[in-house]
N, C-alpha and C positions, 0 to 999 in steps of 0.2 A: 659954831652953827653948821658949816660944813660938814664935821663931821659927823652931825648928828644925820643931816640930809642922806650924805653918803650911805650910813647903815641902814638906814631906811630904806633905799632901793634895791640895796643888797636884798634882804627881809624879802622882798615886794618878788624880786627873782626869782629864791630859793622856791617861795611857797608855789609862784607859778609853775616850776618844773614840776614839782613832786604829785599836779595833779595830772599831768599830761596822761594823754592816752597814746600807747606806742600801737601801731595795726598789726596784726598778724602777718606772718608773710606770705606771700600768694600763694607757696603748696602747703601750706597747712589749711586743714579742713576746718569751718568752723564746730564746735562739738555742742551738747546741749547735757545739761546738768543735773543729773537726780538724783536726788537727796533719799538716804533710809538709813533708817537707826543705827547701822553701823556700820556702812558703807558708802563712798562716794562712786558712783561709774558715772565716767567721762563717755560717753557713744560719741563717735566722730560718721560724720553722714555718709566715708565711706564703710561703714561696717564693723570696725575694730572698735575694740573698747578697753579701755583703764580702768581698773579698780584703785582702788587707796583702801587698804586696809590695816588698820592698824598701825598706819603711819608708815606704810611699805606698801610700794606701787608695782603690780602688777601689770605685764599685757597678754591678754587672754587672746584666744582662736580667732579670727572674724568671726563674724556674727551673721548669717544669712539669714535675711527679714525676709518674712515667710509672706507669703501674697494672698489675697485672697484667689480664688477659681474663677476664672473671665472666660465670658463667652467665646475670646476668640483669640484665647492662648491655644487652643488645638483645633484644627478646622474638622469640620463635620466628615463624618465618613463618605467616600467618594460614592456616588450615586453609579450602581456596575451599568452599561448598557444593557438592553434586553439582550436577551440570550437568543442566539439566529436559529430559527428552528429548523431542525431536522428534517429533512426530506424523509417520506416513507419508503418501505419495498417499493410501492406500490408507485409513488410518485418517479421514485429512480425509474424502475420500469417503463412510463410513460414518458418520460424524458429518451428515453437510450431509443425507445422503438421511434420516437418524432426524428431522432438522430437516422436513426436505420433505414427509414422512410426516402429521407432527403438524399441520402444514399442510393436508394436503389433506381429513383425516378430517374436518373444520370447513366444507368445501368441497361441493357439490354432484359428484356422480359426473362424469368427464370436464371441470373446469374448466381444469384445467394440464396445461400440457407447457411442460417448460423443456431447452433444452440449449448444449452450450458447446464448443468448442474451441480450445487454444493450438496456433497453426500450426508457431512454430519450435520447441515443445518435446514435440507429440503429445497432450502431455496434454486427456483430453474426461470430459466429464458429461452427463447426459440424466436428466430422471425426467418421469412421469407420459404421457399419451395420446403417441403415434408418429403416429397420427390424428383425424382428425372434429371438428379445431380449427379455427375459421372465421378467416382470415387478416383482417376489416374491408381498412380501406386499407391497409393492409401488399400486397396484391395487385400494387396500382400500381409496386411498385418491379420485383416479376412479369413486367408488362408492361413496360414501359422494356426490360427485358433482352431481352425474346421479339424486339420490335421491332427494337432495337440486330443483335440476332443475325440478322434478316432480311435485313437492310440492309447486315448484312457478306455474306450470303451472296450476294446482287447485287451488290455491289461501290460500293452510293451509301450518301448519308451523307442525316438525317434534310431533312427541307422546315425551313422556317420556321416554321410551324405547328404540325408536331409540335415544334419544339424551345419552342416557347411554352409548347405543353401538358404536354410533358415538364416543364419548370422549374415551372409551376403548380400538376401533380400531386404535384409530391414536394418542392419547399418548403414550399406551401402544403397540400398534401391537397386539393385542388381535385378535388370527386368530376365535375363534368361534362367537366374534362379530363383526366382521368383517364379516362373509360369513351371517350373518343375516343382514345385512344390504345389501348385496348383493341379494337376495332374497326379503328383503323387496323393491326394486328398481325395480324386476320385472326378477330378475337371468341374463341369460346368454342373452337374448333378450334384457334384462333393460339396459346390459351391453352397448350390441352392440348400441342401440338406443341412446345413452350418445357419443360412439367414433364418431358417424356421428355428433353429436349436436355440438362437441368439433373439428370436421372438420379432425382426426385422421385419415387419409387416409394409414397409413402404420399399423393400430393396430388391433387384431384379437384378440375377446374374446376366454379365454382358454376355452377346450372343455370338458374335467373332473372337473375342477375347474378354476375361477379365477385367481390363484395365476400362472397357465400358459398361462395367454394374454401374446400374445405376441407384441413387438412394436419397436419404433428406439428412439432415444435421442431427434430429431426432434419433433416427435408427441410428446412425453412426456411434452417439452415445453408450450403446448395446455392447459395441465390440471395447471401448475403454472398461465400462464395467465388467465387462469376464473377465477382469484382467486384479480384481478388487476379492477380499475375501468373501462370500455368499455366494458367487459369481458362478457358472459351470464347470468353470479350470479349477484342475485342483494346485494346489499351494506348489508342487514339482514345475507345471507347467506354467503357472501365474510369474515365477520367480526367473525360468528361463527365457519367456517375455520380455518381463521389464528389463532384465541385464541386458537384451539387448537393445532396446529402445534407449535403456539411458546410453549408449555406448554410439549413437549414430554418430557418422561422421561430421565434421563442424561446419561445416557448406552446408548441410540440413537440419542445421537445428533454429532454423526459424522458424516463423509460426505460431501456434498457439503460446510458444514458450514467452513469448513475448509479454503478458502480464505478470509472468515471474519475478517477485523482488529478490533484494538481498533476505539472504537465509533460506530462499523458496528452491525448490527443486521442479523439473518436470519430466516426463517422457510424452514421445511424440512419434510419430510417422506422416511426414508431410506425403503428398502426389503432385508431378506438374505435369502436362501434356499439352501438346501440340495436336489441336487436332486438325487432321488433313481430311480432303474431299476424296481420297480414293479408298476410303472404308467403306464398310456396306453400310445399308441403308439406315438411316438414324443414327448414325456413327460418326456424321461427318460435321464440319466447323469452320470452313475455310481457311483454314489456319489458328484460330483464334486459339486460346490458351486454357485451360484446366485445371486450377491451383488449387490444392486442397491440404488441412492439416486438419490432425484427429490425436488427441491426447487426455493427458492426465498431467494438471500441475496441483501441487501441494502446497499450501502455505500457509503456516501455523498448525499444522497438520490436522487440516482440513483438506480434503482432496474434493478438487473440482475438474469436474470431466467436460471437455470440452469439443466441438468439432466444427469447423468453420469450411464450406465448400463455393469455392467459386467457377464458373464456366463464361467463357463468351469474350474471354480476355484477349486485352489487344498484343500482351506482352507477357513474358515470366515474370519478370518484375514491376510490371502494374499489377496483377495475381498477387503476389508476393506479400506488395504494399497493401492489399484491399483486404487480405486475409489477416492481415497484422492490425489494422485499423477496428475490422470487426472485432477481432477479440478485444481491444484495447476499450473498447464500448462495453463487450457486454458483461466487462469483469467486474464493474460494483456493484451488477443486478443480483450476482452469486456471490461476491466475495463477504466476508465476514463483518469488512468494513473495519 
């Protein structure tokens, strides 16, 4: 009887194991089963898949399950700010002169005249005196021209002398050759004769000397342009000009040069003067200062002609600073931008 019991539980064991369920083990993925006519593929929910075919098991590439298009797998294109708009000529203009204004009320009556022109684009600016602004050495570039102009008009070209004194007067500012070329031009008549040629309606040769013509930023423009092709100088005398304007000494190349960037070029002829009380009459200043520049800067080869004239100054170098400050205003009324 025993041993009948015994095989019995045996029996009762076997069949229990044989149904057990063994679990996968935790890195195995569980898979899902699809059946077709002649293949089985196991898909595992990471991506990979088995085939069985044929009774030989394959494994294939993963499988990258395709998604549908969600609104907000890609975000919406970014919304640009509005665009800052652009100030006009005309707005710039109104802006620079409100600038020029605040300026001058700080200034003694008649200290400034500034003005400016882009040749190939028209665009111009001017504020403050059109006259009664004392040119200092600025003059001598005046004469050079008057001269130059005689010289074509007889058909000779300068002595050795004057060309001494010409390179003297306008690298250096050399005031004693400077007024010999004034003289050799014909003096104060030769002067005058030169501001009609040059069309200078607002300029009055000084009456003791040169260095007190008086004139406005406007006119001053006159003597840069002779200096351009159309100009009265012809291409001999335009060319022996500028070599030497660009050549001034480096103590005077301040000034207009001052809105010059990188790659830009300019020429120039500043003046500074002291004026004293024992000049004759309308001559005099109590000391106070004279600072003036008159040029041509290029950039982008656009050429802008410019002339900035100060009087009434307390210093060379407050002059200095006032006429660098002007230009530095009124270069994006004319510049190209």
């Amino acid at each position: 009887m025993w041993l009948l019991a015994w095989a019995a539980a045996m029996l009762w064991i076997v069949g229990s194991c044989s149904d057990a369920t063994v679990p996968n083990p935790v890195d195995a993925p569980p898979t899902r089963v699809v059946q077709s006519p002649s293949s089985t593929v196991r898909t595992s929910v990471d991506g990979s898949a088995t085939s069985t075919e044929g009774g030989v098991a394959s494994t294939s590439r993963p499988v990258t399950a395709s998604r549908p298009p969600s609104a907000t797998s890609s975000p919406p294109p970014a919304q640009s700010a509005p665009a800052e708009r652009t100030a006009s000529p005309q707005q710039i203009s109104d802006q620079v002169t409100a600038r020029m204004r605040d300026i001058a009320k700080h200034e003694p009556a008649g200290s400034i005249s500034v003005a400016a022109v882009n040749t190939a684009t028209g665009r111009r600016y001017s504020f403050g005196a059109a006259q009664g602004m004392w040119t200092a050495s600025a003059y001598k570039l005046l004469v050079l021209e008057g001269l130059l102009l005689e010289r074509q008009r007889t058909g000779a070209w300068l002595t050795a002398g004057e060309i001494a004194d010409a390179t003297r007067a306008i690298e250096n500012s050399d005031n004693v050759a400077g007024y010999r070329l004034f003289l050799d031009m014909g003096g104060r008549s030769g002067l005058t004769r030169t501001i009609q040629q040059l069309g200078m309606t607002h300029t009055v040769a000084g009456r003791t000397d040169p260095t007190f013509t008086t004139t406005g930023g406007q006119d001053c423009l006159a003597m840069a342009r002779a200096l351009l092709p159309g100009g009265p100088l012809d291409a001999r005398s335009r060319s022996f000009v500028l070599g030497l304007m660009s050549h001034i000494e480096s103590d005077q190349r301040w000034g207009i040069g001052v809105i010059a960037g990188p790659g830009d070029t300019f020429v120039n002829k500043n003046g500074w003067l002291p004026v004293q009380d024992d000049n004759g009459p309308g001559e005099t200043d109590g000391g106070r200062w004279v600072v003036t520049s008159v040029g041509i800067v290029t950039e982008h080869e656009q050429h802008i002609l410019i002339a900035v004239l100060t009087q009434h100054q307390p210093s060379l170098g407050a002059g200095q600073q006032l006429v660098e400050t002007l230009a530095r205003l009124v270069e994006p009324v004319v510049s190209q931008g």
